[in-house]
GUFIDREN-18594 format. One record per residue: x, y, z of N, C-alpha, C in turn; residue in one letter. Coordinates in steps of 0.05 Angstrom, whole numbers, padded with zeros to 5 digits, always signed. Last residue first. Example, Ala and Ser with C-alpha at 12.3 -4.5 7.8 and 13.67 -1.06 7.14 Angstrom:
2
+00257-00045+00142+00273-00021+00143+00258+00001+00157S/+00264-00114+00156+00246-00090+00156+00264-00066+00156A/
***
This chain:
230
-03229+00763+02214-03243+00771+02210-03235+00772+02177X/-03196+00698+02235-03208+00732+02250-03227+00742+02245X/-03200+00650+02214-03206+00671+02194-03209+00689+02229X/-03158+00586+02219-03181+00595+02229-03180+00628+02216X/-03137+00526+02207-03135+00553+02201-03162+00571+02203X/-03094+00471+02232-03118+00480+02220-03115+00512+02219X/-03034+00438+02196-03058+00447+02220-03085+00460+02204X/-02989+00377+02170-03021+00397+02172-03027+00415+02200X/-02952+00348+02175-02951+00379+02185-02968+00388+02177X/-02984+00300+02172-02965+00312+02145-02957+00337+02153X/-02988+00233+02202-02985+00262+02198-02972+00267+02173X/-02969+00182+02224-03006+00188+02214-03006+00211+02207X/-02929+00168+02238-02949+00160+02256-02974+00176+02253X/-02890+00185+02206-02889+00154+02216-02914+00142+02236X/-02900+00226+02189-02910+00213+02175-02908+00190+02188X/-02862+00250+02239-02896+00267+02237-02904+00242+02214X/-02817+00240+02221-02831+00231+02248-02862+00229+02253X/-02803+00265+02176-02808+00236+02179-02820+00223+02194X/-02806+00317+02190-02827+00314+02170-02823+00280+02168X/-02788+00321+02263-02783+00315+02235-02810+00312+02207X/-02810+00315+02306-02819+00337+02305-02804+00343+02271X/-02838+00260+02343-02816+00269+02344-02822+00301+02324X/-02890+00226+02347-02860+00220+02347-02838+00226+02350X/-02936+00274+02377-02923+00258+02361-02901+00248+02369X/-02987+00257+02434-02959+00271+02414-02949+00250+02400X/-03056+00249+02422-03036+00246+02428-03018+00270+02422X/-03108+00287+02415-03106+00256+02409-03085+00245+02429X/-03133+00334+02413-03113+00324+02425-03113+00298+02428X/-03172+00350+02368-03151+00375+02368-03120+00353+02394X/-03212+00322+02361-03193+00331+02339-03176+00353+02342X/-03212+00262+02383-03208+00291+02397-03198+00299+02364X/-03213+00203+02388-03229+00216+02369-03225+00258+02381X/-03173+00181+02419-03169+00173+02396-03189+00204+02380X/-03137+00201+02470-03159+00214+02463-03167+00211+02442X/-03088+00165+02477-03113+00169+02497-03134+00187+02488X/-03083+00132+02423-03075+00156+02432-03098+00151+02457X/-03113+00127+02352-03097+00118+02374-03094+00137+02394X/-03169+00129+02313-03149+00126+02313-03133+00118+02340X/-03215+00188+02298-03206+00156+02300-03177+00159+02310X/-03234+00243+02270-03243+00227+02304-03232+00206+02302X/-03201+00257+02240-03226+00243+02221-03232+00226+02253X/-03164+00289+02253-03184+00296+02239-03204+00290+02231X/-03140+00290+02317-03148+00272+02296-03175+00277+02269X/-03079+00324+02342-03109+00317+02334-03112+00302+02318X/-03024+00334+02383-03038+00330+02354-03065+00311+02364X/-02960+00366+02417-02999+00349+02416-03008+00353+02392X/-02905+00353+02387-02920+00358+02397-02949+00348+02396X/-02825+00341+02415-02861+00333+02403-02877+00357+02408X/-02762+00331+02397-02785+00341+02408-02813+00333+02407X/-02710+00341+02348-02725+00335+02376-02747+00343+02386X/-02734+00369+02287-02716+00346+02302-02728+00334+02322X/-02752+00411+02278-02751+00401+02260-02734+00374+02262X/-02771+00463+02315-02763+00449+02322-02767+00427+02291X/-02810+00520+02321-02785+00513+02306-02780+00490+02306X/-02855+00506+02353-02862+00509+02314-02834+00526+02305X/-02842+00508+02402-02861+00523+02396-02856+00540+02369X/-02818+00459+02414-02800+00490+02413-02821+00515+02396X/-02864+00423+02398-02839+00425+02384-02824+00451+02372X/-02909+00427+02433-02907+00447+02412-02886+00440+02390X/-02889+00403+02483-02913+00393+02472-02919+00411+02437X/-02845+00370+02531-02849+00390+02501-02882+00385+02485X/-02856+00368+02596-02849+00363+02561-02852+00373+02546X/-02873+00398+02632-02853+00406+02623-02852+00395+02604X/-02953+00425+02622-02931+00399+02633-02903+00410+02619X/-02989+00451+02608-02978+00467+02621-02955+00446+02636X/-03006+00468+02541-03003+00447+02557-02985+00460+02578X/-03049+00525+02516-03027+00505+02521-03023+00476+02540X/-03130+00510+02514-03103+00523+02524-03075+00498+02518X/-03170+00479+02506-03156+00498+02478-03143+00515+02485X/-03173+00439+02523-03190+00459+02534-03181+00485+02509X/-03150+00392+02505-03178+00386+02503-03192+00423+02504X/-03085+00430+02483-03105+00414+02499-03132+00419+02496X/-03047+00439+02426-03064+00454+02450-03078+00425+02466X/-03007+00433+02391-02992+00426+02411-03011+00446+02434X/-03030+00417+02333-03045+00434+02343-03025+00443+02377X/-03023+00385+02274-03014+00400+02300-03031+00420+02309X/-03064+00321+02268-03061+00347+02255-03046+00364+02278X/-03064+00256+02240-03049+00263+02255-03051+00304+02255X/-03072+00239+02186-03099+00250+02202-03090+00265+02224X/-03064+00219+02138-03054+00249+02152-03066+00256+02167X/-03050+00161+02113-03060+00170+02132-03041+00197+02140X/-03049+00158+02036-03030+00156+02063-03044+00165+02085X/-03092+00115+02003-03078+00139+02000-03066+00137+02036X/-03110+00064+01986-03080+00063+01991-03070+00093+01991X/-03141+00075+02056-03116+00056+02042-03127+00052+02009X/-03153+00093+02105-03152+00104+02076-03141+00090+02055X/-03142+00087+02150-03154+00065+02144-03165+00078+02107X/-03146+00154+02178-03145+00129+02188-03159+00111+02170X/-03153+00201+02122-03151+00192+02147-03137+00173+02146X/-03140+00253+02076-03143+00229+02084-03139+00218+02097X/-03184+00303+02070-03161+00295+02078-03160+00278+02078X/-03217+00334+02016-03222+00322+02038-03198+00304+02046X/-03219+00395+01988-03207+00372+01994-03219+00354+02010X/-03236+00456+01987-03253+00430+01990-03244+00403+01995X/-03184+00474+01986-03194+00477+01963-03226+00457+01966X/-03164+00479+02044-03173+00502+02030-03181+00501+02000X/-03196+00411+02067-03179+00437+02060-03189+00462+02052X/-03256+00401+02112-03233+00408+02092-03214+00415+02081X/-03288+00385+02165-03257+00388+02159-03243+00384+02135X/-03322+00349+02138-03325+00378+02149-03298+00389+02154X/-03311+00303+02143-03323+00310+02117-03332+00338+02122X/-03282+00292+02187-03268+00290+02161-03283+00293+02152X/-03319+00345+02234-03317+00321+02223-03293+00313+02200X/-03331+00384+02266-03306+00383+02255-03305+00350+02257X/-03372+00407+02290-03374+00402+02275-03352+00397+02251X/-03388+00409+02363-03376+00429+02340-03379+00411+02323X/-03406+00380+02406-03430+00405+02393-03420+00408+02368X/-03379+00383+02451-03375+00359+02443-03397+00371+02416X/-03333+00450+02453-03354+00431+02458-03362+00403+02446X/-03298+00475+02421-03286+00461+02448-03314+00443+02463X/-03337+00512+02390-03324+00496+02380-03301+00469+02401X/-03368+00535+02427-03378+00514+02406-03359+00500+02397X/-03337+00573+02452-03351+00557+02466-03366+00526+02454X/-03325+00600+02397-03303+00585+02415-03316+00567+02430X/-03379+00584+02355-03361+00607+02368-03343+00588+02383X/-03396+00553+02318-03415+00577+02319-03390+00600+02328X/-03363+00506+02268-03375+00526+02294-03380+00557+02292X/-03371+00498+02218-03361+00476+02230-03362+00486+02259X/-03430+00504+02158-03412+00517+02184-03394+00495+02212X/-03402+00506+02105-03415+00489+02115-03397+00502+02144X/-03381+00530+02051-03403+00541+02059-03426+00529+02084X/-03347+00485+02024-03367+00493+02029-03392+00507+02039X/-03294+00517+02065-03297+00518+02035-03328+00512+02014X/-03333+00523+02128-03312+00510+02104-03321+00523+02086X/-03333+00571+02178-03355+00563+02156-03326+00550+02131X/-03351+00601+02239-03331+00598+02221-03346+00582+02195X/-03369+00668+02276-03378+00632+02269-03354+00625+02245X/-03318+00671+02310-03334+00657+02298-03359+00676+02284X/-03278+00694+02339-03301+00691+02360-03319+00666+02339X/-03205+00688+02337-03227+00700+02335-03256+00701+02359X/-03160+00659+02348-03171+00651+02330-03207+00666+02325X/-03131+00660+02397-03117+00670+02382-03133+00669+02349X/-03151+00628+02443-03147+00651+02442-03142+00670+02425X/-03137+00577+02433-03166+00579+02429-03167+00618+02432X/-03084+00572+02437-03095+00574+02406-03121+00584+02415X/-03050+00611+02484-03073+00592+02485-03082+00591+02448X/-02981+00634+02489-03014+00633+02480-03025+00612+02470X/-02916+00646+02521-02940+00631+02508-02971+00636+02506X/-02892+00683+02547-02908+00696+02528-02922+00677+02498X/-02855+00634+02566-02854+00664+02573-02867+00674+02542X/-02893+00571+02556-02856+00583+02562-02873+00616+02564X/-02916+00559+02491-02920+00549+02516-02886+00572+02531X/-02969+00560+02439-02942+00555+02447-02939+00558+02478X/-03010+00531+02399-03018+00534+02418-02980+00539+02427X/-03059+00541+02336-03031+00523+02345-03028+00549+02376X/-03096+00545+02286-03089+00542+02308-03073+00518+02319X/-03069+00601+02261-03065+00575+02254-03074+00569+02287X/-03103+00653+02228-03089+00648+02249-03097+00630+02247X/-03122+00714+02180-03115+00674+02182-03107+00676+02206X/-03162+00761+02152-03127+00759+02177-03137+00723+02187X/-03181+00774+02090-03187+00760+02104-03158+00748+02130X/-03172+00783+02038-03187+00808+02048-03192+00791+02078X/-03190+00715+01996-03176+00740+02005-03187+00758+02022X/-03194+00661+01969-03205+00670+01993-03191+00684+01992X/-03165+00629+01932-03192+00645+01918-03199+00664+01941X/-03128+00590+01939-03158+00583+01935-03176+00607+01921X/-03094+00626+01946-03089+00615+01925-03107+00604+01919X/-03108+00650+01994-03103+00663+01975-03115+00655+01951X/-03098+00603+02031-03124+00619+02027-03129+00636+02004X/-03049+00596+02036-03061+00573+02018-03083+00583+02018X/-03032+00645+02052-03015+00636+02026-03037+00619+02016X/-03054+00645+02105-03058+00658+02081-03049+00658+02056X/-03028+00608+02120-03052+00603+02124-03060+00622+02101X/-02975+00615+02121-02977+00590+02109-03003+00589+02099X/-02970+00658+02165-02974+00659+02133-02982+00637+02121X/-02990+00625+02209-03005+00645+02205-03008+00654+02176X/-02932+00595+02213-02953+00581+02206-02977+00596+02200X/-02901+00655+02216-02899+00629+02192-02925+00612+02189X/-02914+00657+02266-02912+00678+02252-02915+00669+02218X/-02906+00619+02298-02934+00624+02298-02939+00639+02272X/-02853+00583+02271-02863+00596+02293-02890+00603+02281X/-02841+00555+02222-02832+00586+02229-02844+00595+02245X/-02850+00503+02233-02868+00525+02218-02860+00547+02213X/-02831+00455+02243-02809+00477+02248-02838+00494+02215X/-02848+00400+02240-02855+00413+02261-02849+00444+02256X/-02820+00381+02174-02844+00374+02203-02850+00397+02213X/-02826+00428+02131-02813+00426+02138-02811+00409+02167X/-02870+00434+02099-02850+00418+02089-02825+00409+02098X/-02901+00463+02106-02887+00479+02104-02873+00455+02086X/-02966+00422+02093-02953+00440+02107-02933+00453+02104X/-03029+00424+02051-03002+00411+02057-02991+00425+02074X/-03075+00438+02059-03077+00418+02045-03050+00407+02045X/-03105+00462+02126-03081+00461+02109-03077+00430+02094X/-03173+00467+02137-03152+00438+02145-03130+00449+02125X/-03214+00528+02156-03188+00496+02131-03177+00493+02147X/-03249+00578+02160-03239+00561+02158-03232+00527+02142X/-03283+00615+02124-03259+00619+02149-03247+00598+02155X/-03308+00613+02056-03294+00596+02072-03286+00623+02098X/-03375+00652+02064-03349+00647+02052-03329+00626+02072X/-03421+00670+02096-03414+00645+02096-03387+00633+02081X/-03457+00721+02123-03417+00721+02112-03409+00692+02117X/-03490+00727+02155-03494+00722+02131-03470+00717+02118X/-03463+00749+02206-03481+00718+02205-03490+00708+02173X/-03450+00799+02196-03429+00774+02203-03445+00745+02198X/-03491+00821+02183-03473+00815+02155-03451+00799+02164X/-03511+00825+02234-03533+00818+02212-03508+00802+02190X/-03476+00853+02257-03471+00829+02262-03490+00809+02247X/-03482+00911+02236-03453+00890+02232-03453+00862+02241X/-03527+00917+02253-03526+00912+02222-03504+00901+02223X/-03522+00915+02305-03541+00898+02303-03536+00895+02272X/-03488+00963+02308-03476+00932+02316-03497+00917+02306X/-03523+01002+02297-03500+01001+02271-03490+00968+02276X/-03557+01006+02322-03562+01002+02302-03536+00990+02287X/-03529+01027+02375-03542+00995+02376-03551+00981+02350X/-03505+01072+02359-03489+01054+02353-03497+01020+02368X/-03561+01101+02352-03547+01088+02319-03518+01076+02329X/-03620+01089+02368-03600+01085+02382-03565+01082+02357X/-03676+01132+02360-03657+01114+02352-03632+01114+02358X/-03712+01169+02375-03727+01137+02377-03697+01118+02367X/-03716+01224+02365-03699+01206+02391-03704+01186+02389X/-03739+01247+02332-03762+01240+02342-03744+01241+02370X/-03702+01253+02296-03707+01283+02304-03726+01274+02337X/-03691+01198+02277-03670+01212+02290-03675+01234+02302X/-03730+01196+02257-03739+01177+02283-03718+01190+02297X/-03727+01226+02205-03756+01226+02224-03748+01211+02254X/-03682+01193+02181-03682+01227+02198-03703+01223+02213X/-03714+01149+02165-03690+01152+02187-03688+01181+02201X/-03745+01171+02121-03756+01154+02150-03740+01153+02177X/-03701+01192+02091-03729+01204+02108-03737+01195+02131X/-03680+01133+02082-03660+01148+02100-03681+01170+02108X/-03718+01086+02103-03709+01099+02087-03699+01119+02091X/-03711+01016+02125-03719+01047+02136-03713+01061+02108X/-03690+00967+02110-03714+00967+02115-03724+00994+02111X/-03627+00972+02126-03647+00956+02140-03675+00956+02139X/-03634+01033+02098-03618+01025+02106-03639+01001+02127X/-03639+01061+02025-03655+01043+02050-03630+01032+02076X/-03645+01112+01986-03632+01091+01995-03635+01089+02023X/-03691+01138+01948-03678+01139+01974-03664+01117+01985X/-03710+01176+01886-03700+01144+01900-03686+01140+01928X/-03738+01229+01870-03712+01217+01876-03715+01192+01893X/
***
């Protein structure tokens, strides 16, 4: 009879070490779960190829989260909890960098854009416009694209540190209702562009205002980005 192997061992072989004591099985079992996390290159993360449609007003966190899975879906990517990162602020605000796993993450390519949170808020990460794709491979179109439209502008309403903004202005737009008044912090996908932080791809500037007109008048499409849990 044929014995099925676990890491090498054979389950005989296994009993043997189990009777011996030589084996630790829930240091085993994490060391295999994290073996198959590091091999697990499928997309986790995208640049949203379009956004609600609606500027700023995502349906809150709750909405932008589906959006993520809707366009993951439809690519092909399933079996898989999305979170947008986007950052809200006020009584039971959360940090994006909080809300998006541990990593490693990996485009539509199979191209890894960070290892983990610490990587990714580092000057280290890998969120280039040719790394920053959509969910079909896409590649967005920036600053100086001409004659396709500049979307480089991306929401994110987090800071350099990948916490909220902790200033009274608005930085979220009513934290992803808002479809009018307001702003929020936005990134630059393709590192360029304007703003005190031209090449930040998560805080460039704020926008214009929080309209799907506002958001185009100055380099946006209600894009964010979309990060995989697990």
């Amino acid at each position: 009879m044929r014995l099925k192997t676990i890491t090498g061992i054979s389950l005989s072989g296994l009993g043997a070490l189990l009777i011996a004591g030589c084996v630790d099985l829930n240091a085993w079992a994490q060391s295999d779960a994290n073996a198959n996390k590091a091999a697990d290159q499928s997309m986790s993360f995208f640049l949203t190829s379009v956004g609600p449609g609606d500027g700023a007003n995502l349906g809150g966190l709750n909405g932008a989260d589906a959006h993520c899975g809707t366009l993951a879906s439809a690519a092909g990517t399933t079996g898989k909890t999305w979170r947008a990162y986007l950052s809200t602020t006020g009584q039971g605000g959360v940090n994006a960098m909080d809300r998006i796993g541990t990593g490693p993450w990996f485009n539509a390519n199979g191209e890894q854009v960070a290892s983990s949170v610490e990587n990714l808020l580092s000057d280290d990460n890998n969120l280039t416009k040719t790394a920053s794709i959509s969910e079909t491979g896409a590649i967005i179109s920036g600053n100086g694209d001409y004659p396709n439209r500049n979307r480089h502008d991306i929401l994110t309403g987090t800071m350099l540190n990948g916490a909220a903004s902790t200033d009274s202005e608005d930085s979220t737009c009513s934290n992803w209702t808002s479809n009018g008044e307001g702003s929020a912090l936005v990134g630059h996908h393709d590192r360029s562009g304007g703003g005190p932080n031209p090449t930040s791809w998560s805080t460039a500037h704020g926008s214009r205002g929080c309209s799907q007109e506002n958001l185009q008048s100055s380099g946006g499409d209600g894009l964010f980005y979309c990060f995989a849990v697990k």
